[in-house]
TORKOL-4160 file (C-alpha; in steps of 0.2 Angstrom, whole numbers, padded with zeros to 4 digits, m for minus):
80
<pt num="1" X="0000" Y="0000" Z="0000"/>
<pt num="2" X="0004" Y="0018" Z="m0001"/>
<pt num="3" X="0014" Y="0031" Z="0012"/>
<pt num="4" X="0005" Y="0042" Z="0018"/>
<pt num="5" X="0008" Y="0057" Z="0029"/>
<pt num="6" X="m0004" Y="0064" Z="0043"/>
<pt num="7" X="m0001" Y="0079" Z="0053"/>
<pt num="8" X="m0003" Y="0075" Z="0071"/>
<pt num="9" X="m0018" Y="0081" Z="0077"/>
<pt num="10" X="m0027" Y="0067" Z="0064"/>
<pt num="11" X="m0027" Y="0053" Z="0074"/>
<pt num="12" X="m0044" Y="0046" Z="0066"/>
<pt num="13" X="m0038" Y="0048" Z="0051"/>
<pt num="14" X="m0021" Y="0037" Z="0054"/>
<pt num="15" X="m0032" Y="0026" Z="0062"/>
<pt num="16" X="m0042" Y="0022" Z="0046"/>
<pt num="17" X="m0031" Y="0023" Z="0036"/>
<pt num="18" X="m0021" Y="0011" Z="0046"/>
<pt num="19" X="m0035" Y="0000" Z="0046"/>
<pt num="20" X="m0034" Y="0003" Z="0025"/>
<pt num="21" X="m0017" Y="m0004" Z="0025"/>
<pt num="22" X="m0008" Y="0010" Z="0022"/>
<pt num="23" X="0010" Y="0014" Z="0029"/>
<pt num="24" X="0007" Y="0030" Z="0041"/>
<pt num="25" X="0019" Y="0042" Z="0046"/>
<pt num="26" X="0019" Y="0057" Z="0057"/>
<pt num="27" X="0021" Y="0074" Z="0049"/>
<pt num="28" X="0032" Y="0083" Z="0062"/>
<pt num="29" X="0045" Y="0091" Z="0052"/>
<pt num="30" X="0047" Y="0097" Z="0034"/>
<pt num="31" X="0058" Y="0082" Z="0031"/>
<pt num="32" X="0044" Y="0069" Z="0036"/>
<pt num="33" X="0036" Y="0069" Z="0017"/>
<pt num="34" X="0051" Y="0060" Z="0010"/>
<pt num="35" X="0045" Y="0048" Z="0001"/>
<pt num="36" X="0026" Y="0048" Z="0006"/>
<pt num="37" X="0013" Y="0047" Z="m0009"/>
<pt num="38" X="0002" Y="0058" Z="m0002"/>
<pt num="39" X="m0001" Y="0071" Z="0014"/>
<pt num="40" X="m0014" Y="0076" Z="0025"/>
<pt num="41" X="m0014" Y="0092" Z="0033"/>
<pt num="42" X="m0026" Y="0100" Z="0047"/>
<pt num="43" X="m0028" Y="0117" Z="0037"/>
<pt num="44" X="m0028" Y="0125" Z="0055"/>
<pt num="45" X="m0012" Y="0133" Z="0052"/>
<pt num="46" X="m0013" Y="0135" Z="0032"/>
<pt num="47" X="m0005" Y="0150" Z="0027"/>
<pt num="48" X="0000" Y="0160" Z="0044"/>
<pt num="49" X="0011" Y="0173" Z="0036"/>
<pt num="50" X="0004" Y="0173" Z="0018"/>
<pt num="51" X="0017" Y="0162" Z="0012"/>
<pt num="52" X="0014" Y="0144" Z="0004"/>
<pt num="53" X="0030" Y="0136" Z="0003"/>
<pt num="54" X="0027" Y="0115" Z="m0004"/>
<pt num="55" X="0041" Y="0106" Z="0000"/>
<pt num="56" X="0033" Y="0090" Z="m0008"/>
<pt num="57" X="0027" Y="0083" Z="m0025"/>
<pt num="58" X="0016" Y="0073" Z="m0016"/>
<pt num="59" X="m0002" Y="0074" Z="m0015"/>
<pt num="60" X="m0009" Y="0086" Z="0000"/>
<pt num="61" X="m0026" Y="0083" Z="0006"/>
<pt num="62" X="m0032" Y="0098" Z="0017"/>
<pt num="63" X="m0044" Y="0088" Z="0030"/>
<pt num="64" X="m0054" Y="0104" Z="0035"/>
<pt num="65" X="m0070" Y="0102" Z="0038"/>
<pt num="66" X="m0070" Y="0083" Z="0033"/>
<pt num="67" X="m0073" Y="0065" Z="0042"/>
<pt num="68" X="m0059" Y="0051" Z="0041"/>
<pt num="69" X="m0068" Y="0043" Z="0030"/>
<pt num="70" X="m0071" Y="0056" Z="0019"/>
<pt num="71" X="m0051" Y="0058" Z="0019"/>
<pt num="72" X="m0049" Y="0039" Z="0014"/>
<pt num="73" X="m0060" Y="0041" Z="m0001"/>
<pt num="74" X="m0049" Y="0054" Z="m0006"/>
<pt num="75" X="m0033" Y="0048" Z="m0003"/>
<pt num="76" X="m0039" Y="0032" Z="m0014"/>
<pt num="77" X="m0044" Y="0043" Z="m0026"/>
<pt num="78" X="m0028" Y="0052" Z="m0028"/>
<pt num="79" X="m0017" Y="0036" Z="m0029"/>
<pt num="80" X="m0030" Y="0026" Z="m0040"/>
């Protein structure tokens, strides 16, 4: 299955996607993407100073607003 990185505060969404058989890693640092197919982020802090630096090629799923399940259709989506 794929890689996929969660921000922290997303622990029901590591848990299903867990549960989908996906590798899960923590999103702490800038550094934690290597090498994940896909990102979720919380969108709580999106943009504090008006700058949008990526730092990825990966897929980033903004889970605001969204139930876990919800994020797992999309993550399938994206790597289908």
């Amino acid at each position: 299955m794929a890689r996929i990185g969660v921000e922290g505060t997303l622990t029901d969404v590591k848990a299903a996607l867990m549960e989908m058989g996906h590798e899960v890693v923590d999103l702490r640092t800038e550094e934690d993407v290597n090498g994940c197919d896909c990102c979720i982020i919380s969108g709580q802090d999106k943009d504090v100073m008006g700058m949008a630096d990526t730092s990825t090629d990966a897929s980033v799923i903004n889970a605001h607003g969204f139930e876990a399940q919800d994020i797992v259709q999309m993550v399938n989506e994206k790597l289908s």
